[in-house]
SERO-4910 file (N, C-alpha, C, O; in steps of 0.05 Angstrom, whole numbers):
BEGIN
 pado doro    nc1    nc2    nc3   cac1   cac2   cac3    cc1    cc2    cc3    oc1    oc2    oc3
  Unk    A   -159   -103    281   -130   -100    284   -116   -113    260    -93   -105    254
  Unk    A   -133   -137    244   -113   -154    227   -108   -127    203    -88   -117    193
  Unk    A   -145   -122    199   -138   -106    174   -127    -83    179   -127    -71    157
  Unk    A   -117    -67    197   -100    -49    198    -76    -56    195    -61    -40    183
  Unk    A    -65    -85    206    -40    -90    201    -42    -98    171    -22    -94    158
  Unk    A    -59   -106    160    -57   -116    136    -51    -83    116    -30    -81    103
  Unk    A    -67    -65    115    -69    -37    102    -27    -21    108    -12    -10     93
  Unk    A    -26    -27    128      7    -12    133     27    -31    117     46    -25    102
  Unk    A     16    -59    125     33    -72    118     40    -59     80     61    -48     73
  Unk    A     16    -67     61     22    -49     44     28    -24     29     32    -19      5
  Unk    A     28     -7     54     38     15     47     66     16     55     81     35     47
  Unk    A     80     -9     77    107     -1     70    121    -24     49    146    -26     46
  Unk    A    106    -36     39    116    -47     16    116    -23     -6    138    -13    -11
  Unk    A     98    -15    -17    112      8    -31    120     27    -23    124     43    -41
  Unk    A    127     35      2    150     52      5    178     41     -6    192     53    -23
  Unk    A    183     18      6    200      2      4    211      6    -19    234     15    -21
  Unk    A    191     -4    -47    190     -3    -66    201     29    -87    212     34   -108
  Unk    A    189     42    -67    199     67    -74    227     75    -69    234     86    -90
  Unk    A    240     76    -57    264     69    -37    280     59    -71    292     72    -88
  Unk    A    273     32    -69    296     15    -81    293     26   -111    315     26   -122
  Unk    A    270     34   -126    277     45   -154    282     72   -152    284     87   -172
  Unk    A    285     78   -134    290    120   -131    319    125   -116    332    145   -120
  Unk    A    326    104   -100    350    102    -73    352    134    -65    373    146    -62
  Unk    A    317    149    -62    317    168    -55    302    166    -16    284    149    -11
  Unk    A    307    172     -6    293    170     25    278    198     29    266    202     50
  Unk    A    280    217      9    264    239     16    235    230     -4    214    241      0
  Unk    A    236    210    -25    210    201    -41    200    185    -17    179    191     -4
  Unk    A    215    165    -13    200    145      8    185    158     32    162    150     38
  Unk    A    199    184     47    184    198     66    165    208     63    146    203     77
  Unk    A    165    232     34    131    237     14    122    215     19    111    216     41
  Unk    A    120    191      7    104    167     11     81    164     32     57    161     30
  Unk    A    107    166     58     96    165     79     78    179     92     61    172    108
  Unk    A     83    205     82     67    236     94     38    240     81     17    249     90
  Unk    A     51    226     46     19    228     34     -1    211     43    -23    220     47
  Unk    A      6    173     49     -8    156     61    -16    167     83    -41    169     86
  Unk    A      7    177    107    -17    188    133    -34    208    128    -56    206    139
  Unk    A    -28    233    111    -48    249    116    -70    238    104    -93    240    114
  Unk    A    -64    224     77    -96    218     63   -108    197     76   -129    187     66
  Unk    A    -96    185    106   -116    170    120   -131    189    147   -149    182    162
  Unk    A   -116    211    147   -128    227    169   -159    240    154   -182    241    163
  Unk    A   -147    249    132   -160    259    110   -185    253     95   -206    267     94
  Unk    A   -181    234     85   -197    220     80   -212    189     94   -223    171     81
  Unk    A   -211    190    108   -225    157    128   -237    175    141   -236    200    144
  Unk    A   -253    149    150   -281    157    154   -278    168    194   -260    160    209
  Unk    A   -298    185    200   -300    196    220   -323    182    235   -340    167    226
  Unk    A   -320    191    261   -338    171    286   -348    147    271   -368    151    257
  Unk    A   -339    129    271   -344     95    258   -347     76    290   -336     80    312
  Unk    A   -363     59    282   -363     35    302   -334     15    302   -327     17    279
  Unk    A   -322      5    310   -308    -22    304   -309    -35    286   -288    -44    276
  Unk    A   -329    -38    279   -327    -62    255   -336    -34    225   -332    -42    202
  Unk    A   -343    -12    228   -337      0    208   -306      9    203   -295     10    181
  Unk    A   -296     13    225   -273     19    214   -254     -6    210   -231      0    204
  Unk    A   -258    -28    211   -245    -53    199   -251    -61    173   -236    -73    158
  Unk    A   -283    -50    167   -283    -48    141   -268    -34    123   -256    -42    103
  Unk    A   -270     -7    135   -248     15    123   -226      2    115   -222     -4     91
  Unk    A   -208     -5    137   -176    -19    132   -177    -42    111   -162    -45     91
  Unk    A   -200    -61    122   -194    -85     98   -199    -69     72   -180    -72     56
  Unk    A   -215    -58     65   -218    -44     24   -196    -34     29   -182    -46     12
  Unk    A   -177    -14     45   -154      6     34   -132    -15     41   -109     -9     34
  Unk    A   -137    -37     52   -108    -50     46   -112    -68     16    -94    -70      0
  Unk    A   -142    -82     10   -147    -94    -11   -131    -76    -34   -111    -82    -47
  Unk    A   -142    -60    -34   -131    -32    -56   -116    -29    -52   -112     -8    -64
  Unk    A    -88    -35    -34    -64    -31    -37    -53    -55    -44    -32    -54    -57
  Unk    A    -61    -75    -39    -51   -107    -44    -52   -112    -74    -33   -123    -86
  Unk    A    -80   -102    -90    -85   -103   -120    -65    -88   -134    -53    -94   -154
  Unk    A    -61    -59   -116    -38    -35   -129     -8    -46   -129     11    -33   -137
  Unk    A     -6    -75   -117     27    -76   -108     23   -100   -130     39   -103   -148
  Unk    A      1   -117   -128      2   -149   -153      3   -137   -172     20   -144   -188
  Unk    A    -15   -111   -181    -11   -115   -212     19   -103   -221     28   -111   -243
  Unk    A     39    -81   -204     49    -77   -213     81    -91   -205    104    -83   -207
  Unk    A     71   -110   -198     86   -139   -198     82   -155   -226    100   -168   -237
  Unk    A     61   -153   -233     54   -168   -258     65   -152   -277     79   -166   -291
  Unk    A     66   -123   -285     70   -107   -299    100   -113   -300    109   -122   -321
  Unk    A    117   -110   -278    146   -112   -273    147   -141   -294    156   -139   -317
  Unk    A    135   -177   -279    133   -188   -298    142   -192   -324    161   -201   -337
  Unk    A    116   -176   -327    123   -180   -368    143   -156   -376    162   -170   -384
  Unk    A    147   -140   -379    169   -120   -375    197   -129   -381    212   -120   -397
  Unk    A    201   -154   -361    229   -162   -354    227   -192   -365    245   -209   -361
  Unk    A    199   -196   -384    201   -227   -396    199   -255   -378    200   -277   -388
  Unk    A    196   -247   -346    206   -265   -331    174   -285   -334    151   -281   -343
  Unk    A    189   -307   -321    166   -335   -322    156   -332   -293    170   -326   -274
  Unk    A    130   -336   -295    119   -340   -263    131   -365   -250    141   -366   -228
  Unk    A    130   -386   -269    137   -413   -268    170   -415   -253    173   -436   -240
  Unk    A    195   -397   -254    214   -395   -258    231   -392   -223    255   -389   -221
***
């Protein structure tokens, strides 16, 4: 259950994200439609429990790495200090 909450949780951070550099709500909804189907889509089928917790923890990891680096990217971009 954590790593499922952990996997959404990052996908509505970049919705979010999407939202606030687009102040479009029909991008943020794509967002949304592409994340569900490509988990209907692509995840894995008849899994045990703990396979499919595996599943969630890598696709939220990979969403967590997808949101730091382009936090970092934003970062240097904008000159800002981590320190700051």
């Amino acid at each position: 259950m954590m790593t499922f909450c952990g996997a959404i949780t990052g996908v509505r951070l970049l919705i979010c994200w999407i939202y606030e550099h687009t102040e479009s709500v029909l991008y943020a909804q794509v967002m949304h439609a592409v994340s569900t189907g490509s988990l209907g889509m692509f995840g894995p089928a008849m899994v045990t429990p703990a396979g499919d917790a595996l599943w969630y923890g890598c696709y939220g990891t990979l969403l967590f790495l997808i949101i730091g680096s382009g936090y970092f990217i934003y970062l240097k971009k904008t000159k800002l200090n981590l320190t700051s």
